[in-house]
N, C-alpha and C positions, 0 to 999 in steps of 0.2 A: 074621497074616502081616506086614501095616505095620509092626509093635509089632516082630517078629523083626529086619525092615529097619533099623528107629530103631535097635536096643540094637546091631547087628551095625554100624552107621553111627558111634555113639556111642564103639566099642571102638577101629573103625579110628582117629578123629579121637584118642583117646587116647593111640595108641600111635605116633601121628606127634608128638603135643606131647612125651610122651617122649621120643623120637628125637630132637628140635630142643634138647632140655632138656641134651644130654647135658655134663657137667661134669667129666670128667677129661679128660686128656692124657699120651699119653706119645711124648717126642720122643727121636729118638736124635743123641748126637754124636759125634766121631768119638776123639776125646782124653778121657781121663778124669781134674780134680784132680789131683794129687800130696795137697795134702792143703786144707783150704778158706777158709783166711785169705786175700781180697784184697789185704790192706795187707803182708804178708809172704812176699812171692815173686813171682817173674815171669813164669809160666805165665798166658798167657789164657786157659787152659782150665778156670781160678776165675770170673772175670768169668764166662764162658761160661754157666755154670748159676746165681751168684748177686745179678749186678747186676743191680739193677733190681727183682728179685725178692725178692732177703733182707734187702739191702744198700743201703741209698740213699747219699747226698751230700748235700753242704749246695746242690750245685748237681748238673745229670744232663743227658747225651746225650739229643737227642730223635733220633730215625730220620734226619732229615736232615742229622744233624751241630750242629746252633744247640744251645746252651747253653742249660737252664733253669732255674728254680726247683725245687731239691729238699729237702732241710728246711731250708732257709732260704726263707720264701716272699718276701724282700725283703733288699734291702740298701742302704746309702749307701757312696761313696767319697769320700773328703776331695778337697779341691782339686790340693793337689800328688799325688794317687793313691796315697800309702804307706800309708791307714789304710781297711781297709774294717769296717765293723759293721753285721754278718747279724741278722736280727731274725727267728727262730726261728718253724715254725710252730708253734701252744701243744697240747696237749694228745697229743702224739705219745709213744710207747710205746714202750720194746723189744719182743721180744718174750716174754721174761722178766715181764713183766709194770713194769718200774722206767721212771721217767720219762727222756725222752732231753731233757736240756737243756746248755746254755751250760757244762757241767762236762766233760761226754761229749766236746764238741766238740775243747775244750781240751785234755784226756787228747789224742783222737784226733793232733791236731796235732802236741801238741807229742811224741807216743811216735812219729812219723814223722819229725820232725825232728830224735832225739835221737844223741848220737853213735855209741848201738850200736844204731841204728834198724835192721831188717832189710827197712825199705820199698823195694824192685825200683827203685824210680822215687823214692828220695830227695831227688833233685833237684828235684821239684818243690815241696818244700817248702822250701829253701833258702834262699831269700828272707823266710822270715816272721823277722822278731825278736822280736817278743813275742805271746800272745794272753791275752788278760783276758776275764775273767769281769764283765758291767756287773752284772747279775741272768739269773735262770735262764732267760728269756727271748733275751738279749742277748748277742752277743757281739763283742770287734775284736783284729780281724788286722792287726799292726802290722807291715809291712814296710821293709826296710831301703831301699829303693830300687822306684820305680815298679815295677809289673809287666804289661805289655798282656796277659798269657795268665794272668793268677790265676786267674780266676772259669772260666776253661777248664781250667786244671789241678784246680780242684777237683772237675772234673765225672769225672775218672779215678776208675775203680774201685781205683786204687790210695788213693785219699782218702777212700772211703766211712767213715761216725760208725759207732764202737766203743765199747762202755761196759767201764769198769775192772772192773764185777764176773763179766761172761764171757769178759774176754779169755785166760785161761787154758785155755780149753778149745777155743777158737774154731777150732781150725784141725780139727777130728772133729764139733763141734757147734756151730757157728755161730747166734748169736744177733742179730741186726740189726731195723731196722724197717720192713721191706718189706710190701708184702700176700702175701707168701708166708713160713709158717715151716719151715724143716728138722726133716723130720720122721724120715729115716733114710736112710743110708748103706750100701749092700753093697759093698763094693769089690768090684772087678773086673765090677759089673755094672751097677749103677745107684744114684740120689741121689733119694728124695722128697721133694716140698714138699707143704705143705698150706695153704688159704687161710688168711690171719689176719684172725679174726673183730674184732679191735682196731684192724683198721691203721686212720691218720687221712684215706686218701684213699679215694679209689673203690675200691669191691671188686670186686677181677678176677669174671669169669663163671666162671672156672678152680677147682674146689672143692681139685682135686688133679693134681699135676703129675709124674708120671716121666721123668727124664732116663737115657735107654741110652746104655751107651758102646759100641760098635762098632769097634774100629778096620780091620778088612780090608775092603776094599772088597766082595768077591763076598760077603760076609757082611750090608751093609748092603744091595745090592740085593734080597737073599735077603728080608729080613726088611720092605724096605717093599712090594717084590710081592707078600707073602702079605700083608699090612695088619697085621702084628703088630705093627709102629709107626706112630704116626698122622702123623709126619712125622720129616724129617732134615734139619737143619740145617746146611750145610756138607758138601752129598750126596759123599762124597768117591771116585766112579765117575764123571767128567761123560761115559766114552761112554755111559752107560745113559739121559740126560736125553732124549734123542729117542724113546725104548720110555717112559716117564713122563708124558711131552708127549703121547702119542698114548694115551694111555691114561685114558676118561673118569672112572677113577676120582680118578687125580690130579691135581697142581697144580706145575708147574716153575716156581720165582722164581729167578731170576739179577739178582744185586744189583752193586753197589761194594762193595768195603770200604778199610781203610786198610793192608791188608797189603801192605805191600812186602816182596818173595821177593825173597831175594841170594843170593848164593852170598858168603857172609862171609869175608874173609883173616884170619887171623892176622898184624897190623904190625907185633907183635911179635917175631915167632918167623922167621928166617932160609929162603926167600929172601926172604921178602914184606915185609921193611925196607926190602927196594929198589921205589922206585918203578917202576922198572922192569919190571921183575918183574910187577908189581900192573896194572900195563897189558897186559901181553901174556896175562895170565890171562883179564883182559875182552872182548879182541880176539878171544881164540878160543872165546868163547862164539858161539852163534848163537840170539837169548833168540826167534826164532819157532819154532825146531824144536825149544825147549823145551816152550813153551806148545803147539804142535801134539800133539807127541809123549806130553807129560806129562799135560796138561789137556784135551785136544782141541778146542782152539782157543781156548778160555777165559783170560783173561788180556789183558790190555794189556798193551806195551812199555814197561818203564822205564828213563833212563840218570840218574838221581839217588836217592834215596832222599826221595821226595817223593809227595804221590799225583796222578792225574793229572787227576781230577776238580775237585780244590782249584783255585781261580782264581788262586792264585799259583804254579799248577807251569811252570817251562821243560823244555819236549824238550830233554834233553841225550844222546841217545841215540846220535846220531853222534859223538860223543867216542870213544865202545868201539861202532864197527861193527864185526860180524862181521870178520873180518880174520886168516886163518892164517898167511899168510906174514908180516905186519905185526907179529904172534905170537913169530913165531921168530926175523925180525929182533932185538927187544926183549930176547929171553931171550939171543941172540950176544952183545949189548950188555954186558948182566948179567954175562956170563962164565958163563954155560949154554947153551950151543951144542947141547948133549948132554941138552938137558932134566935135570929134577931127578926126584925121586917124594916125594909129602907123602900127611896123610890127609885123608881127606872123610871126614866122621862127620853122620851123616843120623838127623833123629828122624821118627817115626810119622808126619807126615801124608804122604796121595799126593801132595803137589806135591814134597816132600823126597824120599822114594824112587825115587819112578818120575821126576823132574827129576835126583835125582844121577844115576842111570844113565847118562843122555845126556851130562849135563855130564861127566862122566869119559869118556865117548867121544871129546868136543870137544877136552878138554884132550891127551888120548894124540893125537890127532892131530901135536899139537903140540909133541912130545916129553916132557908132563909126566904121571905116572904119581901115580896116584891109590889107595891102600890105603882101601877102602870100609870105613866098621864102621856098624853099621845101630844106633842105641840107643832106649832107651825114653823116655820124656821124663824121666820122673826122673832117668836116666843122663844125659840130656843137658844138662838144669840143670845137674849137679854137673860132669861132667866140659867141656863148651864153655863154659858162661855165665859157670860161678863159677869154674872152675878156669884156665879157659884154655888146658884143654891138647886142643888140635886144630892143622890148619893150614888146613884149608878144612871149609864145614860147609855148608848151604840152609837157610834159614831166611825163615820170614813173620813180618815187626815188623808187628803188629796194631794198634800200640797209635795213638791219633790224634795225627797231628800232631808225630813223634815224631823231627824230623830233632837236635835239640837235645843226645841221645845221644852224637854224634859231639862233643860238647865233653867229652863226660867221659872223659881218659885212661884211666882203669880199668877203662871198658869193656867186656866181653868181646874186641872184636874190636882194641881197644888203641891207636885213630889220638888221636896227640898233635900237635895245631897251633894255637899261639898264636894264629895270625890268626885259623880258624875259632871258637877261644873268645872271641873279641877282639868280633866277628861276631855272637855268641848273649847276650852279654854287651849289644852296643848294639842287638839285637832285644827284647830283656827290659826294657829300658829305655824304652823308644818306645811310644808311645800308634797316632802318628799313622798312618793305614790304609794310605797311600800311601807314608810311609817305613818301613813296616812290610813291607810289597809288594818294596820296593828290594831289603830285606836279605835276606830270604826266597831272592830269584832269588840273588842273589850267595853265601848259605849254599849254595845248591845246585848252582850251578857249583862252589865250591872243594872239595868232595867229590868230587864228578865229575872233577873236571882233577887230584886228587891219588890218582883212582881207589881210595880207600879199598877198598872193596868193587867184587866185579861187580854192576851189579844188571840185574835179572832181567823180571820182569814184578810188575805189580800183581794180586793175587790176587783172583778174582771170591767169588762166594759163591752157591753154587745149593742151594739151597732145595728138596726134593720133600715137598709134603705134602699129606693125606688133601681132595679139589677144595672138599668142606664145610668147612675152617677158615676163616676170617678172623683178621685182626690179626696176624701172625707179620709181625718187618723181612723185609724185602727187601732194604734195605740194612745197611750192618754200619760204621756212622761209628764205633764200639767193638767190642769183642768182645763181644757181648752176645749172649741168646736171650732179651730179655723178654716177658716172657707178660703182660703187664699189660693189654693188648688184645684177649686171643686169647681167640675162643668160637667156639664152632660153631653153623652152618646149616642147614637143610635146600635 
């Protein structure tokens, strides 16, 4: 009978190590790729499933934002700041199995910086003039002029090291040197990764990792109430957070991120040339009955395109207070007495759909009429980002630290101002923390006071996931889901 006790004792304790042992995950998010090159395109929704994961930098996002070592585990900066040389960590792998050294890098760079680059975020490499190869170990970044945000622009997922012999395939099969390798793709349903028994750092607890794409909201609740996913990333229902929260099984994380929601003008495209114009659009927003309405309560107010946790953000939110009549005045001004009608063109997440709704209610208010077209994200890349052709849109800029945008006329949203490039021009230039702080607040007013854009609120990030995980951000200093940390408890 003891002996029955012992082996029934011995089964239990088994089958709890078991349980504690468990080694997959499958997360859902709400957007799924267009297709999976980082460096060529400007959907977050690459970052989303690959950085971190598949895909490193010579530098990398930690959770709180700070800059780190990522295959570069060290570097020098010359004195006057133009020449930096990364000193490679050594024996690091694609996942091809080909060695990632000082050639990779250089490819990487300089196919980002070239003139038919298709890098989203070209600009951040604009500044390099030369990179050299010292040995396979070694490499330097020869820039034309100081940069105080290099080593931060490199940590973008838009920077991540590419090798010349998978780049042909990379955007269906993605090769990089993460501790996760791409192991398979369903479109329309989910993306596998699988641990890489080679990578040169720590090996995630994670053997195997499923990314679900979800995009309906009452589809995402559906699916983590029944536990068919072990968490959601960017839960995109926040009234369900409080049925989650009360719920022992799970785990509500509501983070920062760096999303700044606008409702974007077209400065291009007639009326919104006129400043005018462009202010009385902002005026008749009302960004709490957004956030109420839309998020349900979720969200910070923002009057800049700035984030507001960053130590250098100014409340410029009284600039575009709610203001109807303030509105209408501006548009008599214009010579639209009688209001106009343009389009809102809204993609897949819930703060764009259920946000435009409102915001086209604000604006009818105010005599301007709004033609809704609902698109998919690939529709919206090609026809809002790359094409230009909208007049108003919603949108979350994810990307960190990303007010520098606004210098480049070509834009999508198309503001051209000497002074503000004049502005980002002697920020890039500037080391010093404090005259770095100056120009930052002052970048940020002259967007606001030229009312570029409405902007809207800062976009939270809620988190629901299975109460046993550990390691999953909380916060979202990137677009990132990195699993590099995440295991599970009992």
């Amino acid at each position: 009978m003891s002996r029955l006790r012992l082996s029934l004792a011995a089964l239990l304790l088994a089958g709890t190590a078991a349980s504690a042992q468990q080694t997959d995950l499958t997360i859902a998010l709400q957007l799924e790729p267009p297709h999976l090159d980082p460096t060529s395109a400007a959907a977050g929704a690459i970052d989303s499933v690959l950085y971190s994961n598949v895909f490193e930098g010579l530098t990398r996002f930690a959770e709180d934002g700070s800059v780190q070592p990522g295959l570069a585990e060290r570097w020098e900066i010359s004195g006057e700041g133009t020449l930096y040389t990364f000193h490679l960590r050594p024996g690091v792998t694609f996942h091809d199995g080909t060695a990632m050294d000082a050639e990779d890098v250089k490819f990487t760079l300089d196919r980002a910086r070239a003139d038919d680059s298709q890098n989203a975020q070209k600009a951040l490499f604009a500044g390099i003039s030369e990179v050299r190869v010292v040995d396979p170990q070694t490499v330097e970044v020869q820039l034309a002029a100081p940069d105080g945000g290099f080593l931060f622009n490199m940590a973008w997922g838009d920077a991540v090291i590419v090798a010349p012999e998978s780049i042909e395939g990379i955007k269906q099969a993605p090769v990089g040197t993460g501790p996760f390798r791409f192991d398979a793709w369903v479109q329309g349903d989910r993306i596998e990764l699988v641990r890489n028994p080679d990578y040169w750092g720590t090996a995630p607890a994670l053997e195997r990792a499923t990314f679900r794409f979800i995009s309906d909201p009452t589809a995402a609740f559906s699916a983590m109430m029944a536990q068919d996913i072990d968490a959601f990333a960017g839960f995109p229902a926040p009234e369900n957070l409080p049925m989650f929260d009360a719920d022992p099984r799970f785990q509500v994380l509501v983070g920062s991120t760096e999303g700044e929601t606008i409702l974007a003008m077209n400065n291009r495209e007639a009326p919104f040339t006129d400043p005018r114009v462009r202010e009385a659009v902002a005026h008749a927003i009302d960004r709490q009955a957004i956030i109420d309405g839309a998020m349900f309560g979720l969200g910070t107010p923002i009057g800049t395109h700035f984030a507001p946790h960053n130590p250098d953000y100014t409340d410029l939110t009284s600039l575009s207070a709610h203001d109807p009549e303030r509105a209408r005045a501006l548009l008599a001004e214009a010579g639209l007495a009688d209001g106009f009608s343009t389009t809102l063109k809204l993609p897949p997440p819930s703060y764009a759909r259920r946000g435009g709704e409102i915001v086209a209610a604000q604006l009818r208010a105010v005599g301007i009429e709004t033609e809704i077209t609902t698109l998919e994200w690939a529709q919206w890349l090609e026809e809002v980002f790359r094409a230009g052709d909208f007049g108003l849109t919603v949108i979350s800029h994810t990307e960190p630290m990303d007010i520098n945008i606004y210098a480049r006329p070509d834009y999508y949203f198309g503001y051209d101002s000497a002074e503000f490039r004049a502005l980002i021009d002697e920020l890039t230039a500037t080391t010093d923390p404090a005259a770095r702080s100056d120009l930052l607040r002052r970048a940020q007013e002259r967007i606001a006071q030229d009312y570029v854009n409405a902007y809207l609120f800062q976009l939270a990030f809620p988190t629901v996931a299975d109460a046993r995980l550990r390691g999953l951000w909380t916060n979202m200093p990137t677009q990132a889901t990195d699993l590099t940390q995440v295991r599970w408890t009992e």
